[in-house]
C-alpha positions in Angstrom: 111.7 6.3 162.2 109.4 6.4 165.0 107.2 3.7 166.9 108.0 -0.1 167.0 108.8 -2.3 164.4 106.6 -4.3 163.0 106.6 -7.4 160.9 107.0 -7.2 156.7 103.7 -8.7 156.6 102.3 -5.3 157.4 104.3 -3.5 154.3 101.9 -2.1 151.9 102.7 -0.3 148.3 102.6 3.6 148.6 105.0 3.1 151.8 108.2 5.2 152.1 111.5 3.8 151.6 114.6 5.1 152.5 118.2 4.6 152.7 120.2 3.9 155.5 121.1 8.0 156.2 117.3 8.2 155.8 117.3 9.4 152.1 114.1 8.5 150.3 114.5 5.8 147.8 111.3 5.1 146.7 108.0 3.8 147.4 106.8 -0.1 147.7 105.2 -1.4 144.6 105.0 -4.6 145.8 105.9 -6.9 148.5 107.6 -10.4 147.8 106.8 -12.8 149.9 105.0 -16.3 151.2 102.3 -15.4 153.6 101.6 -19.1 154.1 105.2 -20.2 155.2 106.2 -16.6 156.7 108.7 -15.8 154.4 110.1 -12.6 153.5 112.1 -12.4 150.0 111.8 -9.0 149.5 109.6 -5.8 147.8 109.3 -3.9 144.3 111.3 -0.4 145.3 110.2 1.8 142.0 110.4 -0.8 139.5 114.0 -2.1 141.4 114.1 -5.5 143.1 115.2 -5.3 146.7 116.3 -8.5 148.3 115.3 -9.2 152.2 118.6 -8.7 153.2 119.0 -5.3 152.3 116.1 -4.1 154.9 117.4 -3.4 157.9 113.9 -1.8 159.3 110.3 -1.5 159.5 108.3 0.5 161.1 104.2 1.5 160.1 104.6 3.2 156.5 108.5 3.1 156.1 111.1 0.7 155.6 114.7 1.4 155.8 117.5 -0.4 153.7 120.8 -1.6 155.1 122.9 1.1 152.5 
């Protein structure tokens, strides 16, 4: 990853996501979250659920996964 992280309300669908040796897991289908209250429950990885506290990272187009 390159360039500084940045907050999960920047995640978009179509970014990368990868695994925490970097393999590519997927790309975001959709972000779950609140916007209003700021908080982050997690994103649609392929059709798979991925809770918050499995992303370790983001940075601008990727986010990387704890495992």
């Amino acid at each position: 990853m390159s360039g500084d992280p940045v907050s999960w309300l920047m995640i978009e669908p179509g970014w990368k996501v990868v695994d925490a040796h970097g393999k590519k897991v997927g790309k975001v289908d959709e972000v779950l979250g609140d916007e209003q209250i700021d908080i982050f429950h997690g994103l649609v990885v392929s059709g798979e659920k991925i809770l918050a506290d499995q992303v370790a990272d983001i940075h601008e187009g990727e986010v990387q996964l704890s495992r």
